[in-house]
N, C-alpha and C positions, 0 to 999 in steps of 0.2 A: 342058335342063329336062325334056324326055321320059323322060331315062334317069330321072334323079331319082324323076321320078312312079310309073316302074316300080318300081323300089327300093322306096321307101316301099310302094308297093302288094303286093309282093312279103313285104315283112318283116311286115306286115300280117296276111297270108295265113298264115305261119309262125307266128305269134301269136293267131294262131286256133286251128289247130291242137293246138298247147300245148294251151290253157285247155282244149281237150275231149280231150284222151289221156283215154284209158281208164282205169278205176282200180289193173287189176291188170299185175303181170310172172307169169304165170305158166307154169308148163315141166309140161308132158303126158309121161309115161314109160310105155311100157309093156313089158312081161314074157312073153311066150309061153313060154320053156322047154315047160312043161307040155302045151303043145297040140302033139300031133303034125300030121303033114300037111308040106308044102314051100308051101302055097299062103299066105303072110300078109298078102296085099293089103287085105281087110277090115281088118286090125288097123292098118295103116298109115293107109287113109283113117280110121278111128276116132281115129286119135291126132289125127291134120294136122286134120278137121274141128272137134275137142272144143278144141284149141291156138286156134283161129282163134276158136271161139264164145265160150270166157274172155278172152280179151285184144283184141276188138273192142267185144264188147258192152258199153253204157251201162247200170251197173248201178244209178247215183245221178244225181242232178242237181248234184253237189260237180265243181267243177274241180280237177284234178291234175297238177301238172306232171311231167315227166319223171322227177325222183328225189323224187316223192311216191309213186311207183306201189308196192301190196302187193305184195311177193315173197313166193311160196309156189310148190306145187306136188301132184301130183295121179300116184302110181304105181298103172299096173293092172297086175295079176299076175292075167293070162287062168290058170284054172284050169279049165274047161269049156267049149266052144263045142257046139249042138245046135241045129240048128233057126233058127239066129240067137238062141238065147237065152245069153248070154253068164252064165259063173259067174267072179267074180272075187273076188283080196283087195285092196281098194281103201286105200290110204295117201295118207297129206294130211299135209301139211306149211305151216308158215307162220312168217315170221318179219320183226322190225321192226330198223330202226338203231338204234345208239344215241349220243347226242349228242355230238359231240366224238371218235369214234374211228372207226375203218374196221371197229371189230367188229358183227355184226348177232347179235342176241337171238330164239333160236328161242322161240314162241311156243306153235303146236299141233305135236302127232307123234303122229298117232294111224293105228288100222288100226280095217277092219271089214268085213266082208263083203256083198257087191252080187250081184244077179243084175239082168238089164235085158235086153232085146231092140236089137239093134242088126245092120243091114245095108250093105252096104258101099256107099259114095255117099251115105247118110242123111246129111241136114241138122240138124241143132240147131236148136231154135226155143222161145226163152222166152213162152209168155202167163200172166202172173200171175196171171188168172180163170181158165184152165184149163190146169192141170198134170194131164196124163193117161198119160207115161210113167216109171218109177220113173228112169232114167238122166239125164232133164232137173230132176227135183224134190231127187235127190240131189246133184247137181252144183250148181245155183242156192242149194239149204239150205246148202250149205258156203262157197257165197263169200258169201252173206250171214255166216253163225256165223266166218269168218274175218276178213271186215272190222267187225265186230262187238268181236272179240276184241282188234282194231289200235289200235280206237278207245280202248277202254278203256284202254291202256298210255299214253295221251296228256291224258286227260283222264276224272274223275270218271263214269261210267257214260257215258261220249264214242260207245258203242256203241248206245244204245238202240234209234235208228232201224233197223239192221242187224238185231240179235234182233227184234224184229218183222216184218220181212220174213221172217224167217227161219219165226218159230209160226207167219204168214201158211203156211208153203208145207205145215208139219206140217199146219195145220186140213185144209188141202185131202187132204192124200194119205194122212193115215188111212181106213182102212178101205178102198180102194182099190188101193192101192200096195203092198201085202205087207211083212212083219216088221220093214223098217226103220221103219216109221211108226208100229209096235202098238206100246201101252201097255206096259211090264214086260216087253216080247217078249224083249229083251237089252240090258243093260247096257249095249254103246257101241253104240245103233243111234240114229238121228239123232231118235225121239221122248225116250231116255232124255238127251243132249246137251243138248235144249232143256227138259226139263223140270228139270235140274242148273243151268243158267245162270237159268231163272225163279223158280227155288223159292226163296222166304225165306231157308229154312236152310242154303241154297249159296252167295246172291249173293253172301256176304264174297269169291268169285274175283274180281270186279270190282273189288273196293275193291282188295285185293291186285293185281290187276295193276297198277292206278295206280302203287300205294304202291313197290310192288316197281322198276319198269319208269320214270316219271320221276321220284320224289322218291329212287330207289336207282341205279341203271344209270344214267340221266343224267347226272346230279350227280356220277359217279366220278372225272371230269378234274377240277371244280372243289374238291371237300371228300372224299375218300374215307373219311373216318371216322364223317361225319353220313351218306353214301349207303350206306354198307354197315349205319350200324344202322336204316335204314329199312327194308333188305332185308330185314334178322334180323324187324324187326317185322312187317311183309309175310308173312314165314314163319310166324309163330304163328299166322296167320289161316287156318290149314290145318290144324290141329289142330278147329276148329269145325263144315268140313266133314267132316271123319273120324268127329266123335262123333255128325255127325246122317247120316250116310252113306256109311260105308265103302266102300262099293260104287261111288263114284263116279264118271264116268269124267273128270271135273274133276282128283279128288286124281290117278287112274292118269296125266291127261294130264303134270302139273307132274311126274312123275318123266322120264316116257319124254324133255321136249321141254326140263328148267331142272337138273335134278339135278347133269350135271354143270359147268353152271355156275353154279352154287351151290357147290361142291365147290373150284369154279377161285377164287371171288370170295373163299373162306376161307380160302384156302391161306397166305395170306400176313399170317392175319391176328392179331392178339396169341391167346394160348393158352389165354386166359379166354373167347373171344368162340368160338375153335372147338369147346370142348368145348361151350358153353353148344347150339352148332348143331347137334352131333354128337347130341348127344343129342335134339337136339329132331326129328331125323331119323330117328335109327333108330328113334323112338319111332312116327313116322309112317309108315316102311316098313321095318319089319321084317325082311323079303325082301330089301334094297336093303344089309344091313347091311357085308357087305364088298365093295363098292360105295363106301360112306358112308366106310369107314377110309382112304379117302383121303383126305381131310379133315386126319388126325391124323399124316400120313406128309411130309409137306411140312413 
């Protein structure tokens, strides 16, 4: 009867557990080429501490079981070291399942540029009322704007709590934090990110993710002709953020991280449906055009 009670109390224990995994899977990469020297101990403890501080830390009060977890991920391409003040190009990446197959759907694939202070043995440490280093406020912005961006592919603006966490970190580290935080400073720097996902004339990304992500990708095992003209609709709603801001970095994200699967999703698909796409593509990336003639080669 002891053993028993162990057991039970054991499996218990393991189901605890569960219910508080962490919310993200994320993989830390980083890049030196660039930095000369033989010494790369710092960049090591950088990686191993910033790995440990994404996938421990409690970033919600949502339980997540083991194949709920966000997959994404986080490449630094060291381009400067001085002083401990580190120059990099920072790439992020994120991406969801999709139901009913072993395929996952990239999400975000973006790049931008960071500079931050970091020394070797430095700990990570989140306080929401005070974000005082550019390396912790750019880090927490992004896996807020990541799980934000997960939510939404699941349910109707399923994100909101996340993007406010997120403006939360912008209010703080404006004027503070240097260019990623300024107004108009640059196109993909994380004030121009949240101000693309806030703004009126953007949000239709939201709706599109939905639309695109479970009433289109979803649905492919069960109806593949209702899920892919959800997709096609999904796509027109990209034409709206173009006219009210080309400059995007919403429209640049959906090329760099869906384009080509979007390409993949049409390939097969009647000749009326891919020109109607083809065009609706080239129409929105110009640059992407033989890129897009893939479409018509299949």
């Amino acid at each position: 009867m002891r053993k028993n009670l162990l057991i039970c109390i054991l499996c218990l224990l393991i189901e605890s557990l569960c219910l508080k995994a962490q919310e993200l899977n994320c993989r830390v990469q980083i890049n030196t080429d660039q930095i000369g020297g033989t010494d790369k101990a710092v960049y090591e403890s950088f990686k191993n501490n910033l790995t440990e501080f994404l996938n421990t830390q409690h970033w919600t009060e949502l339980t997540f079981g083991r194949q709920e977890k966000i997959d994404c991920g986080f490449m630094f391409i060291f381009q400067k070291t001085e002083d401990n003040v580190h120059t990099v190009e920072l790439q992020i990446q994120s991406r969801r399942p999709v139901f009913n197959a072993s395929y996952v759907s990239p999400i975000l694939n973006l790049r931008q540029s960071l500079e931050f202070e970091y020394q070797e043995g430095q700990t990570l440490e989140y306080n929401p009322n005070n974000i005082s280093d550019n390396l912790t406020a750019t880090i927490v912005f992004w896996v807020y704007f990541i799980m934000g961006m997960d939510f939404d592919t699941f349910s109707p603006k399923g994100g909101e709590f996340f993007f406010q966490q997120a403006q939360h970190i912008v209010t703080q580290a404006q004027g503070s934090l240097g260019d990623n935080w300024k107004a108009h400073a640059d196109d993909n720097n994380c004030w121009s990110w949240m101000d693309a996902i806030t703004n009126e004339t953007q949000q239709v990304y939201r709706q599109l993710a939905y639309q695109y992500h479970r009433l289109g990708l979803d649905m492919m095992y069960d109806n593949m002709e209702e899920a892919r003209a959800n997709v096609g609709k999904a796509l027109t709603l990209l034409e709206t953020i173009k006219n009210n801001d080309a400059r995007s970095p919403l429209l640049s994200n959906f090329s760099d991280a869906k384009l080509d699967e979007v390409i993949q999703i049409y390939s097969k698909a009647p000749q009326k449906e891919k020109d109607a796409i083809y065009d609706l593509l080239v129409q929105l990336y110009p640059g992407q055009s033989g890129r897009i003639e893939a479409i018509k080669e299949n």
